[in-house]
C-alpha positions in Angstrom: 62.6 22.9 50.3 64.8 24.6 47.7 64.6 23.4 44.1 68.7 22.4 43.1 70.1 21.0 40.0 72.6 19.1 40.1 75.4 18.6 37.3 75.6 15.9 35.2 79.9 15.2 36.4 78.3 15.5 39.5 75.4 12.8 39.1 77.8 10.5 37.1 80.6 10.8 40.1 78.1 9.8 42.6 76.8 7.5 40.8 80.2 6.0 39.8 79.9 4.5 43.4 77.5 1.9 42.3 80.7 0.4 40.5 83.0 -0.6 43.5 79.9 -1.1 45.3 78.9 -4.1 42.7 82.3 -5.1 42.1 82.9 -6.6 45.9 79.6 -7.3 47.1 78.9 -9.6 44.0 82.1 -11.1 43.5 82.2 -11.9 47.4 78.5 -13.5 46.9 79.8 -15.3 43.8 83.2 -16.8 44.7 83.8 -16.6 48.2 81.6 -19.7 49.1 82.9 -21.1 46.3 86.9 -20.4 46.7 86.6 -21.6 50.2 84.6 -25.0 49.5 86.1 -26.0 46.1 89.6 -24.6 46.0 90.5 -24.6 49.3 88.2 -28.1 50.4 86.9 -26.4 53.4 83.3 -28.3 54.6 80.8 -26.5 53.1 78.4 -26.4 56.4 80.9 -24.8 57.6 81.5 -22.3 55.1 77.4 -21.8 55.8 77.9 -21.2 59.7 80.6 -18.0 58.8 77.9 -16.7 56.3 75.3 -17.0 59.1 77.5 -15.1 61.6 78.3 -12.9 58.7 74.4 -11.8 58.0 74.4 -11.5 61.7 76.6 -9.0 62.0 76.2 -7.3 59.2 72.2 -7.1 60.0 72.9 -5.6 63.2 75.3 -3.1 62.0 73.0 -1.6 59.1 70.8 -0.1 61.5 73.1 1.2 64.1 75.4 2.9 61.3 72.4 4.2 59.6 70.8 5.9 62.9 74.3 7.0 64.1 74.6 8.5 60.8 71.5 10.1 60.9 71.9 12.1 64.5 75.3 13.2 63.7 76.1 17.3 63.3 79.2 18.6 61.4 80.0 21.0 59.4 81.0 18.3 57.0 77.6 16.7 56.8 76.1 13.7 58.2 77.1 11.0 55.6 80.8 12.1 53.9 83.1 11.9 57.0 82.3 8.2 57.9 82.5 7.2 53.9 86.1 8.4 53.9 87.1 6.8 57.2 85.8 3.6 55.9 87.1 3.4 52.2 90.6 1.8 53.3 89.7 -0.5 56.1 86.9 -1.7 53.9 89.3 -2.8 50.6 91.9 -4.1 52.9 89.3 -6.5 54.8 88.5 -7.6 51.2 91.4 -8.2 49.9 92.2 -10.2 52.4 89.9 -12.7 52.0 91.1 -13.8 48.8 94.9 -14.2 50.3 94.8 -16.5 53.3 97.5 -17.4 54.8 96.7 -20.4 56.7 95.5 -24.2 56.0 93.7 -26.7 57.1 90.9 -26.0 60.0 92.4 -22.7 60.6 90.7 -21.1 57.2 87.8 -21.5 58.8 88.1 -19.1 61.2 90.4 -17.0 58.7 87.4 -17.0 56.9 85.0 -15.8 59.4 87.4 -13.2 61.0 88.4 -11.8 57.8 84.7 -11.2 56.2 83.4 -10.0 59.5 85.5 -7.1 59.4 85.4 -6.4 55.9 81.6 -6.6 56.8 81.9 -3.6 59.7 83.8 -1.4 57.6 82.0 -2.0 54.3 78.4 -1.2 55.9 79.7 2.1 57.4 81.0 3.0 53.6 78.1 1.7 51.4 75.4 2.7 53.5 76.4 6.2 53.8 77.1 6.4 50.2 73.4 4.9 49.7 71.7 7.1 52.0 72.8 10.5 50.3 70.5 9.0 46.8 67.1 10.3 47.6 68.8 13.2 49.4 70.4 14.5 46.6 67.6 13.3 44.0 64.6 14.9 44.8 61.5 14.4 42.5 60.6 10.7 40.7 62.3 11.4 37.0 65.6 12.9 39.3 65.6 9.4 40.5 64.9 7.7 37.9 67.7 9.1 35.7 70.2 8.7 38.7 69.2 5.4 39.1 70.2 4.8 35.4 73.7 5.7 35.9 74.1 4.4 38.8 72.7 1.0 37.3 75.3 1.2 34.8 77.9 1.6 36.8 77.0 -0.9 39.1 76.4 -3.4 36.1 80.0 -2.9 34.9 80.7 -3.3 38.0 78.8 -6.9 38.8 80.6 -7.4 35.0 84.1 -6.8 36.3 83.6 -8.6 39.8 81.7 -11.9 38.4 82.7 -12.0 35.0 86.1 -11.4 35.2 87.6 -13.4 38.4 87.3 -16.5 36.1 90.0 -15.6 33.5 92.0 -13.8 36.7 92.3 -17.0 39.5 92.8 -19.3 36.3 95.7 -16.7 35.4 97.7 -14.9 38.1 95.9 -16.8 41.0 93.3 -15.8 43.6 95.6 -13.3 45.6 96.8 -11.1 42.8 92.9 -11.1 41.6 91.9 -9.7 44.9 94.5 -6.9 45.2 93.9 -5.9 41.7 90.4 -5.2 42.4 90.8 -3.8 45.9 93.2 -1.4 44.8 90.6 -0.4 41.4 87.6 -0.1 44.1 89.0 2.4 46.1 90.0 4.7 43.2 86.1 4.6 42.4 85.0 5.2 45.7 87.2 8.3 46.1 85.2 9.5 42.7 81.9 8.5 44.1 82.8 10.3 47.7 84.2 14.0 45.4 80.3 14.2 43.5 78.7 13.5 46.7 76.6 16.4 48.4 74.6 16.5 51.6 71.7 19.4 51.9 72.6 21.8 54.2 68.9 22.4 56.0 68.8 18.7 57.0 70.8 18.2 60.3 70.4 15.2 62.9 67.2 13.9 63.5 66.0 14.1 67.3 64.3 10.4 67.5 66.4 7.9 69.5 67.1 4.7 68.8 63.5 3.0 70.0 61.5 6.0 68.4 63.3 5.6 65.1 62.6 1.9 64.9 59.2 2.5 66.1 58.8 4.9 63.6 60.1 3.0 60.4 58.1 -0.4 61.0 54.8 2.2 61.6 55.7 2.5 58.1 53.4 -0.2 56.2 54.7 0.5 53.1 58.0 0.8 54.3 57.3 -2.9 56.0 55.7 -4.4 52.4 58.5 -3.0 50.5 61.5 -4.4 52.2 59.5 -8.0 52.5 59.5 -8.1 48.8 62.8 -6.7 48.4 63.6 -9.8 50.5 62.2 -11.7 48.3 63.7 -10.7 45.7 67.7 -9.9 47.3 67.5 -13.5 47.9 67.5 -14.4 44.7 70.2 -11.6 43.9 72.4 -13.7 46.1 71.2 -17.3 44.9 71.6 -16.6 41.4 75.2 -15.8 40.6 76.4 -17.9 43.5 75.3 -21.4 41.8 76.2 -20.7 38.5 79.7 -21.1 39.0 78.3 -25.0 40.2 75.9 -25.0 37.0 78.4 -24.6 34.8 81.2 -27.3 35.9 78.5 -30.0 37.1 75.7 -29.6 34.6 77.2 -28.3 31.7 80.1 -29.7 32.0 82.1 -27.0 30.7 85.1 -25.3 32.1 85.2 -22.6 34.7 86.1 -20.0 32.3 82.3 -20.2 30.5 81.0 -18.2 33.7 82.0 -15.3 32.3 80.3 -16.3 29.6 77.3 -16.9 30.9 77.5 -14.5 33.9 78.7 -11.6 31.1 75.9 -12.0 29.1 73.4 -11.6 31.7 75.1 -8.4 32.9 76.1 -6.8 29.2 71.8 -7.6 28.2 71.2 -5.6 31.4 72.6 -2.9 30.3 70.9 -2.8 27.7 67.6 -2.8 29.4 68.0 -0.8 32.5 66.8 2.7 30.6 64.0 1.4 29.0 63.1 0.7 32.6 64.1 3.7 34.4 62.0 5.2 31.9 58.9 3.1 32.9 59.1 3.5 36.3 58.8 7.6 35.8 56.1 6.8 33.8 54.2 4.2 35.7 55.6 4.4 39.0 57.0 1.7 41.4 54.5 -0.4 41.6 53.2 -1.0 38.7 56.8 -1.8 37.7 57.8 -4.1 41.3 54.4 -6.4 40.3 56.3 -6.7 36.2 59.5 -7.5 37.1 58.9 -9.7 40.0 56.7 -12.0 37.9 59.3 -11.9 34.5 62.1 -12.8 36.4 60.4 -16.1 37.9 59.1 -17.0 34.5 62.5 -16.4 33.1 64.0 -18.9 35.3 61.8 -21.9 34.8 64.9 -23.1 31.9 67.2 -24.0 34.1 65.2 -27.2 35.2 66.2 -28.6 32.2 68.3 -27.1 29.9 71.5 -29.1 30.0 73.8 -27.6 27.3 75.8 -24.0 26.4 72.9 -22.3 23.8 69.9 -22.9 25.7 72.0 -21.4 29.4 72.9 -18.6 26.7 68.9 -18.0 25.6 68.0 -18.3 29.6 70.5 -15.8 30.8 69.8 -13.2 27.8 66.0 -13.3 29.4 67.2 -13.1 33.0 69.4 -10.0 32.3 66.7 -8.2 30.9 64.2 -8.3 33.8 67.2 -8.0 36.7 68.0 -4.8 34.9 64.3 -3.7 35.7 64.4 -5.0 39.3 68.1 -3.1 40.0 66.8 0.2 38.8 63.5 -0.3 40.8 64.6 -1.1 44.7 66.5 1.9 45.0 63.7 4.3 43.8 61.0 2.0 45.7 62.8 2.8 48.6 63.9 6.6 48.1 59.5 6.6 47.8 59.4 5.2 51.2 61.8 8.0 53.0 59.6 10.5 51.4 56.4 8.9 52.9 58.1 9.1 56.4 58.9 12.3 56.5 55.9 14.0 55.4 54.4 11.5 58.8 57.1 12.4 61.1 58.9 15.8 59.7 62.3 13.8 59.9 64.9 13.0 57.1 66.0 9.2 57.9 67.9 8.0 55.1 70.2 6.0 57.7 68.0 4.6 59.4 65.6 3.2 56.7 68.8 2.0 54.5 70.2 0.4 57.9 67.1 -1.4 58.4 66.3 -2.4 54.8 70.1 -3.8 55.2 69.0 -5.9 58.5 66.5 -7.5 56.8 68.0 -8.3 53.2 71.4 -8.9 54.6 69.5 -12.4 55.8 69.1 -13.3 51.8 72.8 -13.7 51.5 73.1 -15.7 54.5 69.8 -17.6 53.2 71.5 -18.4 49.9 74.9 -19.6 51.9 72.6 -21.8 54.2 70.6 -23.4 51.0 73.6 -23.5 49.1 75.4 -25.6 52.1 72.1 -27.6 52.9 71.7 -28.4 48.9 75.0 -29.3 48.4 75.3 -31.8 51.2 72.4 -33.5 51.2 72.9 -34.4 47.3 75.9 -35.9 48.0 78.3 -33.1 46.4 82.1 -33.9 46.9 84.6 -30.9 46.8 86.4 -30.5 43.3 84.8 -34.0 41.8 85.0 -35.4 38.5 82.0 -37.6 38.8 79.2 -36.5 40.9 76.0 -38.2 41.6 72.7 -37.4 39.8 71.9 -36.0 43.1 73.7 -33.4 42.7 72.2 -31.6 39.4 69.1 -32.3 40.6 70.2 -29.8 43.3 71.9 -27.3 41.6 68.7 -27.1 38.9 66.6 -26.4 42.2 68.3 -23.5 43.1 68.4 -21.6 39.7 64.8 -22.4 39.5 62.7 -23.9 41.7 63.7 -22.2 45.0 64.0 -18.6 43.4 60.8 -19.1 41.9 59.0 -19.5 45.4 60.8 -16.7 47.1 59.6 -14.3 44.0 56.1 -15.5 44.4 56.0 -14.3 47.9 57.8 -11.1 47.0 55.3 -10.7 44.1 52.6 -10.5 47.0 54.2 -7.5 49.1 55.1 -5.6 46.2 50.9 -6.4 45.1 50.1 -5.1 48.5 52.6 -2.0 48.4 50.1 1.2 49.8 52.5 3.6 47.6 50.5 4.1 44.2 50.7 7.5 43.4 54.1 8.0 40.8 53.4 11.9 40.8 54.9 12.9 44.3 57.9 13.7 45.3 59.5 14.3 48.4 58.3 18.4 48.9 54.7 17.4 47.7 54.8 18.8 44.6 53.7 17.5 41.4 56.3 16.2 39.2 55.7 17.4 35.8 
C-alpha cells in the first residue's frame, strides 16, 4: 500500500466537515424535541413515536448507504459523488423542520415527514464523508492528528448549533435561525467535499449484502466497540437534549443561560481534545475508551443536586473535558476496527462498518427521545409551565445523572473487553514509529 502525505489545507478541508456535521445533528438532538413539545405544545409521547420512526429509518439506511457505497465503481470514486448529490436535499430537509407551516395535530406528522427525509439524505452525505477518515489517514498518529481537527471543527460546530439557537429563536425566531444555519452548513460541506480524496487502488468490494454483514458482526472487536459506543452515543444524545429543561425548571434561569452552560462545556473541550489525541497515539484506544468512559460518569454525579448557576458552571467545565476525550476517541476506535477487517477478509469496508455502527447508535437518539417522553410524562411535566411539580426535577436530575451513569457503566464493560490492544499497527501492518 503506497505511503501518501497529505497536506495540511487538505486535512483541515476535510476535516472542516466535522463542523456542519455537529452543527445539525446536535442542534436537531438539542431543540427539535424541545421546539416541538414546549413552543409549539405538541404531546410529548408523541414527539417520542416520530423519534422512534426516525432511529428506524435512519438505522436501516446507514447500512444500505454504506454497502451501496462500498460496491460502487467510478472514475470519481466510491464516496464523493453521493456526498455532492446529497448536500442540498440534506440542508433543505433541515431547514424545514424549524419552519412549519401547519398547526394543531397536523405538526405531528409535519414533524415526522419532514425529519424523515432530512434523515435519508443526511445519512447518504455524512456517512460518505465519514467513511473516507481511515481511508485517507493511514497509520495511528495520521489519525490521531485528523481527529484533532476534525474535533475542533466539530466542537465549533456543536458551539454554533447548541449554543447559539438560544440568542437566535429569542431574536429573529425559529425560522430565520434555521435558514441561517442551513445556508452556513452547506458552504462547509462544499469545503469538506473539495479536501476530500478517495485511494485509487481500492475499488468495490465483491461481498454482498449477507456476506458483508456476516463479515462485520464476525468482527468481535468490531461487535464490543460499537456496544460501548452505544453506550456512550446515548449519552451524547441525553445530555444536551435535557439541559435546555435543566435550566428553565431547576435553575430557574432563563433560556438564554443554555448557551451559557452548553458554551462552556464545548469551549473547555476544546481545550482538551489535543491533550487527548495525543494520549490515544501514545496509549492507544483502549487504554483511553476504559479513561474516559469512567470520568465522564463521575463527572456527572453533580447534577443530582446542584441547584444553582456556579455549581451547573463547575459540573459542565468537568464534563467538557472528558467528552473532548471520548469525541476524539470513537472515530479512531473505529478506523482500528476497519483495519482489523481487512487484514481478515482483504476488503476495504468503510461503508459498511460506518453504516452499521450508525444502525446501532442511531437507537441512542431515539433512546434519549423515548426516556425523555417517558420522564417527562410520568413526572407530571406540563408544556411551557410556570410551576411544575417536584416531580418533575426529580426527573430531569435523573437524566443528567443517574440514567447516563448506568448506560456508561455498561459501555465501560465493552470498551474493558475490547480484543484491539496493540496502539502500534496500522492499517498496512507496519509499525508506526
Amino acid at each position: 500500500m503506497a505511503k501518501r502525505t497529505l497536506s495540511l489545507w487538505q486535512t483541515l478541508a476535510y476535516s472542516s466537515g466535522n463542523f456542519p456535521v455537529n452543527l445539525i445533528s446536535q442542534m436537531f438532538a438539542t431543540y427539535a424535541v424541545f421546539f416541538y413539545v414546549d413552543h409549539l405544545g405538541v404531546r410529548p409521547g408523541l414527539i417520542s413515536l416520530a423519534m422512534v420512526f426516525h432511529g428506524i429509518v435512519s438505522a436501516v439506511t446507514n447500512p444500505i448507504v454504506g454497502h451501496i457505497s462500498d460496491r460502487t465503481k467510478s472514475r470519481w470514486g466510491r464516496r464523493k459523488p453521493y456526498m455532492i448529490a446529497a448536500m442540498l436535499p440534506a440542508l433543505i430537509a433541515f431547514t424545514l423542520i424549524w419552519m412549519p407551516f401547519v398547526e394543531g395535530e397536523s405538526l405531528f406528522w409535519y414533524f415526522l415527514i419532514t425529519v424523515l427525509l432530512y434523515d435519508i439524505a443526511a445519512v447518504v452525505l455524512i456517512l460518505n464523508w465519514t467513511a473516507l477518515f481511515p481511508e485517507m489517514f493511514m497509520t495511528l498518529k495520521e489519525r490521531a492528528t485528523a481527529s484533532f481537527w476534525r474535533q475542533l471543527f466539530g466542537i465549533i460546530g456543536m458551539i454554533v448549533g447548541v449554543a447559539i439557537p438560544p440568542l437566535l429563536y429569542t431574536s429573529v425566531g425559529w425560522a430565520s435561525m434555521g435558514i441561517s444555519f442551513g445556508v452556513l452548513s452547506i458552504v462547509f460541506f462544499v469545503i469538506a467535499w473539495s479536501g476530500s480524496e478517495e485511494r485509487a487502488e481500492v475499488n468495490g468490494v465483491k461481498f454482498n449484502v449477507t456476506q458483508a454483514i456476516r463479515h462485520t458482526f464476525a468482527n468481535q472487536a468490531f461487535v464490543r466497540y460499537v456496544l460501548g459506543s452505544f453506550c456512550v452515543q446515548f449519552c451524547f444524545a441525553l445530555l444536551p437534549a435535557a439541559i435546555p429543561f435543566f435550566t428553565k425548571y431547576v435553575l430557574r434561569e432563563a433560556e438564554t443561560f443554555n448557551t451559557v452552560l452548553l458554551g462552556t462545556i464545548f469551549i473547555i473541550a476544546i481545550v482538551f481534545i489535543y491533550p487527548w489525541s495525543r494520549g490515544i497515539a501514545r496509549w492507544g484506544t483502549r487504554n483511553i475508551a476504559l479513561w474516559t468512559t469512567g470520568l465522564l460518569g463521575a463527572a456527572l454525579v453533580p447534577f443530582m443536586w446542584v441547584g444553582h448557576l456556579p455549581g451547573a458552571i463547575a459540573t459542565v467545565v468537568a464534563l467538557g473535558a472528558v467528552l473532548a476525550g471520548l469525541m476524539v476517541l470513537l472515530d479512531v476506535m473505529l478506523a482500528e476496527v476497519i483495519d482489523e477487517d481487512e487484514r481478515r477478509t482483504g476488503e476495504r469496508r468503510e461503508g459498511m462498518y460506518y453504516g452499521m455502527n450508525g444502525f446501532i447508535v442511531r437507537w441512542g437518539v431515539s433512546l434519549q427521545a423515548v426516556v425523555m417522553g417517558v420522564v417527562l410524562e410520568r413526572s407530571g411535566y406540563m408544556a411551557d409551565g410556570a410551576n411544575q411539580p417536584e416531580s418533575v426535577e426529580a426527573g430531569i436530575r435523573w437524566m443528567l445523572s443517574g440514567i447516563p451513569i448506568l448506560a456508561l457503566l455498561i459501555g465501560l464493560i465493552f470498551f474493558y473487553i475490547y480484543p484491539l490492544r496493540n496502539k502500534n499497527i496500522n492499517s498496512s501492518n507496519q509499525q508506526i514509529k
